[in-house]
C-alpha positions in Angstrom: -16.0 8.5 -14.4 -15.6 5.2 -15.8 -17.2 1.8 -14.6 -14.6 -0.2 -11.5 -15.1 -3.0 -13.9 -14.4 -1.6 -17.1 -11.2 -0.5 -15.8 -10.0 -3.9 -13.6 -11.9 -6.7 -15.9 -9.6 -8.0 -18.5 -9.9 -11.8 -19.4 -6.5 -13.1 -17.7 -4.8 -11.3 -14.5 -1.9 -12.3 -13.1 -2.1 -13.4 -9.5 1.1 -13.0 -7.5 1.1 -13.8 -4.0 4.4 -12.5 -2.0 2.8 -12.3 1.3 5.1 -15.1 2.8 8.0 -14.1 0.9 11.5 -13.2 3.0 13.5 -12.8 -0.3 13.2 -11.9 -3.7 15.7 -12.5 -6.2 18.4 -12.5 -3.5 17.5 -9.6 -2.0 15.7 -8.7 1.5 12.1 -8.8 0.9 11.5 -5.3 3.0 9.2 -2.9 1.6 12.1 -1.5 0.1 11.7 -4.1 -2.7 7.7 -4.5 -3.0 7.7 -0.8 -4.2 10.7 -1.9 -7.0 8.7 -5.1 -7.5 5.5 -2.7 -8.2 7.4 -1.1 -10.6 8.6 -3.6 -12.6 5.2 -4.9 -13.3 3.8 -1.9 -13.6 6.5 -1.8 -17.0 5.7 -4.9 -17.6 2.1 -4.6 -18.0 3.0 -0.9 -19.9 4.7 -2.9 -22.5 2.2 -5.6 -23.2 5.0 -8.3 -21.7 2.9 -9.2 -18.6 -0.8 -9.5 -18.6 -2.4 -6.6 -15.8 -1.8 -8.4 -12.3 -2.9 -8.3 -8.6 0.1 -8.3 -6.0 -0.5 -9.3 -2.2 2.1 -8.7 0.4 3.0 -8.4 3.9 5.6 -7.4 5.9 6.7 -7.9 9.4 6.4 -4.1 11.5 7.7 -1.4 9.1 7.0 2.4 8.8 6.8 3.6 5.4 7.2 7.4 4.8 6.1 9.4 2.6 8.0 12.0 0.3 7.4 14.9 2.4 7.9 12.9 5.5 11.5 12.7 4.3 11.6 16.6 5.0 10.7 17.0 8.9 12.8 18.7 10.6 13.8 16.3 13.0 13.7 13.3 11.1 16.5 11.2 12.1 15.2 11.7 16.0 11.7 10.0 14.4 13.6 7.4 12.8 15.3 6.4 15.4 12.9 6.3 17.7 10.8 4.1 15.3 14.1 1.6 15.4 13.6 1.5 19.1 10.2 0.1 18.7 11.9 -2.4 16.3 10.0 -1.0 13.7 11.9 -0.8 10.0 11.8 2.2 8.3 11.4 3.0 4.4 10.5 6.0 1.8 7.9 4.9 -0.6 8.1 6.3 -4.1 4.5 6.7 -4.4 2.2 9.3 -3.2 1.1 9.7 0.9 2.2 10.0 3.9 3.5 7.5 6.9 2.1 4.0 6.7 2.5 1.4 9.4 2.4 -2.2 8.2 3.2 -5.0 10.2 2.1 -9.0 10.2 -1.9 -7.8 10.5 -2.2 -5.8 7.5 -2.6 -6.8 4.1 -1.3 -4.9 0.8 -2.8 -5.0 -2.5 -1.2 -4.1 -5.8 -3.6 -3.8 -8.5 -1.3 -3.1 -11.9 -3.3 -2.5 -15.2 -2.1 -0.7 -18.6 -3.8 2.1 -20.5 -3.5 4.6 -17.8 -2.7 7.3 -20.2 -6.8 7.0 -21.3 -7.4 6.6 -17.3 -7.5 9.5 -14.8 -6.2 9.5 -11.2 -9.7 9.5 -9.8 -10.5 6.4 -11.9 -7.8 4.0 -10.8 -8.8 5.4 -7.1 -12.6 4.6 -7.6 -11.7 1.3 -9.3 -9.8 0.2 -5.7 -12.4 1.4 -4.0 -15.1 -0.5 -5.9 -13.1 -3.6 -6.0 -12.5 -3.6 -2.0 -16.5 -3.0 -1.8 -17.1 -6.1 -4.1 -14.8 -8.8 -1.9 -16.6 -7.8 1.0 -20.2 -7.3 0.1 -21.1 -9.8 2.0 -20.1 -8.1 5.6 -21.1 -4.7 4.6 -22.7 -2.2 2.6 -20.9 0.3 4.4 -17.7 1.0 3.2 -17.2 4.5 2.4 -14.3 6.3 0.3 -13.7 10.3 2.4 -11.0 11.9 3.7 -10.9 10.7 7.5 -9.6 13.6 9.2 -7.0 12.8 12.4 -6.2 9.5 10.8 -2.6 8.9 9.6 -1.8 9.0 5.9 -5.1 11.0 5.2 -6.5 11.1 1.9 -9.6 11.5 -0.7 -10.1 7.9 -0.8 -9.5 6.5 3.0 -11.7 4.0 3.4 -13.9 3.9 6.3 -17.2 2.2 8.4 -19.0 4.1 10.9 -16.5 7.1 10.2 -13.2 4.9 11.5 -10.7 4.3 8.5 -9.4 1.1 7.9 -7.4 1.1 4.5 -5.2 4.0 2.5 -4.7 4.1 -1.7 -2.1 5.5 -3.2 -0.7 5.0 -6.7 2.3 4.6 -9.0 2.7 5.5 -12.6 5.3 4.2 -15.0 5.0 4.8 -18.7 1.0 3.5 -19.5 1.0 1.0 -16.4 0.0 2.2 -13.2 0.2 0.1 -9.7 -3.3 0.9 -7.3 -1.6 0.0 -3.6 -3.9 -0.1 -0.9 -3.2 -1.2 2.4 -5.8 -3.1 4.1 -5.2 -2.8 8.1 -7.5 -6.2 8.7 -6.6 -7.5 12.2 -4.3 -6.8 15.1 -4.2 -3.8 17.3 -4.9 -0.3 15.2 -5.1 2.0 17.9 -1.0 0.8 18.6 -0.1 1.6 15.4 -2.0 4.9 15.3 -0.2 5.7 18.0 3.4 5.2 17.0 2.6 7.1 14.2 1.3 9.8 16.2 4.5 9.9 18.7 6.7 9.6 15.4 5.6 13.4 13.6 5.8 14.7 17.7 9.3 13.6 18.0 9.7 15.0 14.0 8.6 17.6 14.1 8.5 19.0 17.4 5.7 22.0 16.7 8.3 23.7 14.5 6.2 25.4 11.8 6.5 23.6 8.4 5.6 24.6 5.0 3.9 21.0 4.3 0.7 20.5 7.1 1.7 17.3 8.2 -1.6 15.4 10.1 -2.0 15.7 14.0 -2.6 11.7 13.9 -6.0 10.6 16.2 -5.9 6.8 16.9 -9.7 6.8 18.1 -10.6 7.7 14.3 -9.1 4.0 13.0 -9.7 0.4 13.2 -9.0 -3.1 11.5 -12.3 -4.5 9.6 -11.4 -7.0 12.2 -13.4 -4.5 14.8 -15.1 -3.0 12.5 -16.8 -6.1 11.4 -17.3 -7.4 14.4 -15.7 -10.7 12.6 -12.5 -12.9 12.7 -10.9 -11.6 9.5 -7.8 -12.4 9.0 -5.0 -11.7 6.7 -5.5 -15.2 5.1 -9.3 -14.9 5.0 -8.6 -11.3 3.0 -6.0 -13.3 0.5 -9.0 -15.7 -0.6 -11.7 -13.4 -1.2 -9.2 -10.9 -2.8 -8.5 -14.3 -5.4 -12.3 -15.0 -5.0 -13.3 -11.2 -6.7 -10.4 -12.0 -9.3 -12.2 -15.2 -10.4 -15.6 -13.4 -10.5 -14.0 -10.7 -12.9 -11.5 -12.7 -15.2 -11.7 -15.6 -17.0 -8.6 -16.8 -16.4 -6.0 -16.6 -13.3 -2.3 -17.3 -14.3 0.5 -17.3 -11.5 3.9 -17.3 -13.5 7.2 -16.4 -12.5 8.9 -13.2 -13.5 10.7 -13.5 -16.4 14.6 -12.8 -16.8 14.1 -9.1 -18.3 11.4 -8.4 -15.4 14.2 -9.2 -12.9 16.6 -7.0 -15.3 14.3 -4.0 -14.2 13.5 -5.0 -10.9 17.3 -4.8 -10.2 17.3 -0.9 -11.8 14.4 0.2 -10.0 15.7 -1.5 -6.5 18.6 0.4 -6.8 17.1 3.0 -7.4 14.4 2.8 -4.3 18.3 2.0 -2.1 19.5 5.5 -3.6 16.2 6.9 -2.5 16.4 5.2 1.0 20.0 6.2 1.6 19.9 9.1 4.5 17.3 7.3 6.2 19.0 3.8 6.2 22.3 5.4 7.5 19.6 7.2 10.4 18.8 3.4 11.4 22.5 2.1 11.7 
């Protein structure tokens, strides 16, 4: 397995920081678009246009589903009880499970070229060696192993003590690859474990399913917040994650995107609106 910093150190990285946004290119900035924003750099970065880049972004409370999430039997009755909680709901087009984000968790995008000479396990391990760096100061205890009973289980949860705080999942397109991890950093983990939980009982409804969706435990997750036993907030994270950056690049550039990247970013929104369409006509 290659070196975290052999894979994410290149000597300029685009910073892009969207976690205020409410609009992008005149559309809604939902979750919807991130994931077609993800993509387009992800192209961008394929084709040498774009130099590799490091996304942030937030979003006000949103469930995002997985592809086989999309498939329980009693979806629409999950979605719409979601909607009752005035949470959003969206399919990702990435790899996982259901996600909640809300105004206390950060994402990170990490987008870098060359993937074809990458495996799936190095991108993972790069994430999880560059979350370990920003916060080596608070802890030497970070560890990447499926967390069993949390939602959105996976080889590479990231955990303290045993209690999960952050997911990775990633997104190939052509030779560019986007490394999303969510970062669940302060607010009230154990709600949002919760309404996850009440989401796959209303879902599924112990109907027998060829895919073994998780039997969610909120007990087995926490925000570094609590974890840390420190005020960390969103804004706190968004400075050491441009901190780490500085330490491993020799030069930050924050530019706009250019007219063909918003050319692609309106093919792959589309395309993320086809995906979406049962579920947004479930939340009418």
């Amino acid at each position: 397995m290659k070196n975290w910093k052999e894979i994410i150190s290149h000597s300029t990285f685009r910073y892009i920081d969207h976690s205020n946004e409410t609009s992008f290119h005149e559309k809604s900035y939902t979750a919807l678009a991130s994931f077609a924003v993800d993509d387009t750099l992800a192209m961008s970065v394929s084709n040498g246009e774009s130099p590799p880049a490091i996304r942030l972004w937030v979003h006000p409370p949103t469930i995002v589903l997985g592809i086989p999430d999309a498939r329980l039997p009693y979806l629409e009755e999950g979605v719409r009880f979601l909607k009752d909680k005035n949470y959003h709901v969206v399919v990702r087009n990435s790899g996982g499970l259901a996600v909640a984000l809300d105004e206390g968790v950060l994402n990170i995008s990490l987008v870098i070229p060359g993937v074809k000479h990458l495996s799936i396990q190095d991108c993972y391990e790069a994430m999880v060696r560059f979350v370990q760096y920003m916060l080596r100061d608070l802890t030497d205890a970070i560890e990447a192993y499926e967390i069993v009973g949390s939602y959105c289980p996976g080889d590479y949860d990231l955990s303290i003590g045993g209690r999960k705080f952050a997911g990775i999942s990633q997104r190939r397109v052509k030779d560019g690859v986007a490394v999303q991890i969510y970062l669940d950093v302060e607010g009230n983990s154990n709600e949002r474990a919760s309404l996850i939980r009440r989401f796959y009982d209303v879902s599924k409804k112990n109907e027998a399913t060829k895919f073994d969706y998780p039997t969610v435990e909120p007990e087995v997750m926490a925000s570094l917040s609590e974890l840390l036993g420190v005020e960390l907030t969103v804004d706190k994270m968004k400075k050491r994650v441009h901190a780490a950056l500085d330490d491993i690049s020799e030069e930050i550039v924050e530019t706009d995107f250019s007219d063909e990247e918003l050319a692609v970013f309106d093919k792959r929104y589309v395309q993320m609106v086809k995906r979406n369409e049962t579920v947004a006509l479930m939340q009418v």
